[in-house]
N, C-alpha and C positions, 0 to 999 in steps of 0.2 A: 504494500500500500504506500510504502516513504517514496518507495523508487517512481511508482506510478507521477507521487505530488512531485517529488523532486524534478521529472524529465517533464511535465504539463512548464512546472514553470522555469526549468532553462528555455522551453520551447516558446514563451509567450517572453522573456528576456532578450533572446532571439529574435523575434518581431518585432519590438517593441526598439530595440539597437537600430536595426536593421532601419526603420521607418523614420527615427529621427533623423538618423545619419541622412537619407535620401531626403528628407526636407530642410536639412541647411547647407544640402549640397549642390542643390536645384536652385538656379538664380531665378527670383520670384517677379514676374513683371513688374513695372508700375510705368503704366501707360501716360497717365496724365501727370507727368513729374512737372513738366515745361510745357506749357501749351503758348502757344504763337499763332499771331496768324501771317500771311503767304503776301508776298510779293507779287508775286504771280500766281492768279486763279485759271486754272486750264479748264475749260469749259467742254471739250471734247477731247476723244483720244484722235482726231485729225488735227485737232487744235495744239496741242503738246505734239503730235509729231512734225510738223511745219516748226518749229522752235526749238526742235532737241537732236543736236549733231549727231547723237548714237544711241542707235536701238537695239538691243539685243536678249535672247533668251539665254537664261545662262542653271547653271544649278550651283549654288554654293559649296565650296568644299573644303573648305576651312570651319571651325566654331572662331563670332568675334572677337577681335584681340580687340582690347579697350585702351584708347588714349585721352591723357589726362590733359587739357593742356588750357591752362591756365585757367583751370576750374572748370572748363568745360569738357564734357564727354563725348568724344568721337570712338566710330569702334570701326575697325580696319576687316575688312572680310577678301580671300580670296575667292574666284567664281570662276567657272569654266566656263567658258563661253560655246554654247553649242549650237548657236545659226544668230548672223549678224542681219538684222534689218533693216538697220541705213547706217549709214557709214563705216569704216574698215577700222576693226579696232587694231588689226596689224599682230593680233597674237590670240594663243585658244585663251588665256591665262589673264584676267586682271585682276588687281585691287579696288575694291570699293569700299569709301571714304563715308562711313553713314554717321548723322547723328544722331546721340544717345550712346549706351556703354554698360556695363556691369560695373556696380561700384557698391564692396561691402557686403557680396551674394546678391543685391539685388539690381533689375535690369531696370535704368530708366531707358524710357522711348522718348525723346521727343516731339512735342504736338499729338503723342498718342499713333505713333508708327513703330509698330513692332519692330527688332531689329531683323537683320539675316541670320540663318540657321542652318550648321550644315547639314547637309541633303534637303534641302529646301529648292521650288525652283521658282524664277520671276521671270516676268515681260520687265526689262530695267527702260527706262528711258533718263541717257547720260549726257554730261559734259565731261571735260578734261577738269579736273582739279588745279586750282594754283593757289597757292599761301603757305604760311606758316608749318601747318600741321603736320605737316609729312613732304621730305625732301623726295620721295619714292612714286614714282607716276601713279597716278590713281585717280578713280572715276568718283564725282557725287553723282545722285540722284536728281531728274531733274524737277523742277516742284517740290521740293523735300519728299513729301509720303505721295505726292502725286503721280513722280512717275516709276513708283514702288507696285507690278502689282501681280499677285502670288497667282502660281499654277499649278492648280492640281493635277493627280496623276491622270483625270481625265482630258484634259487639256484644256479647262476650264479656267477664264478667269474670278480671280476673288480681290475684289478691294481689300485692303488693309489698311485703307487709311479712316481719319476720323469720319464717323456717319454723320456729322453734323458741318465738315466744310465738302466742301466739292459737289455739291450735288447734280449741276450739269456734268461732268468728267464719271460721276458715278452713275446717272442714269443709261452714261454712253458704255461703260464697262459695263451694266447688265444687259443692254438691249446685244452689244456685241462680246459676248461672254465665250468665245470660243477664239482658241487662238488661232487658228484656221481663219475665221471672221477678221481678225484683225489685220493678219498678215494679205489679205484681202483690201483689203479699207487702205493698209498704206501703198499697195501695190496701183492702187486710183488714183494716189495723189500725187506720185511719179507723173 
């Protein structure tokens, strides 16, 4: 009977390890750290790609490395780049310059834009980076969360950015929610 009580509770000490450890080792979102709003509201996804040097499908392959730099959080992701849609990025392999960061276990997002995740995959819509941040060539996002937008393994698009800005650019993502559609839509405007 001791042995019985004894192995119940290594077995539930066991779990109980097991379960905290996985929750302070899991960086825990926080979406709304910094909310801002946009320089630029892209109204359509023909609208943002008329204005954004480079388009491409990529899947992350990297987890973010986070930079601190001067109190702000940028997080550094590499991406394989696996079909360019307008312009030549000149290699499979980039950096991409996002912001927001893990800092302390926990992830802030910026304006409430989830970061990149590897084996994650996106429609990116980029510029070349230039500043301070990183001497290392590297792509931001264009629109911050706007030309952020995730792909399921069906090949579906899914917003990630805030429900509450973009509502033209988001009603253009659900009506043309297939990346097939998309890559359609920019092939027109050639």
């Amino acid at each position: 009977m001791k042995k019985k009580i004894y192995m119940i509770a290594l077995a539930c000490s066991a779990i109980l390890m097991f379960l905290v450890g996985w929750a302070t080792a899991t960086p825990k979102p926080m979406y709304d750290a910094a909310p801002l709003s946009l320089a630029q509201e892209y109204t359509s996804i023909a609208h943002m790609t008329k204005e954004t040097p480079y388009i491409a499908e990529v899947e992350v392959i990297t987890d973010p490395e986070t930079i601190d730099y001067e109190g702000l959080l940028f997080s550094k992701n590499q991406v394989k780049v696996i079909n360019e849609l307008k312009g030549s990025l000149g290699t499979k392999e980039i950096t991409i310059l996002d912001n927001g960061g893990v800092y302390q276990g926990n992830e802030y997002a910026l304006g409430g834009m989830p970061l990149l995740h590897l084996g994650d995959k996106y429609l990116l819509f980029l510029y070349e980076y230039q500043g301070p941040v990183t001497d290392n060539k590297s792509y931001m996002i264009q629109g911050v969360w706007q030309g952020k937008i995730k792909l399921t393994s069906f090949g579906q698009l899914d917003y990630v950015g805030p429900i509450e800005e973009s509502h033209g650019l988001q009603n253009d993502i659900k009506k043309n929610n297939k990346l097939n559609s998309v890559k359609t839509l920019m092939e027109n405007l050639e």
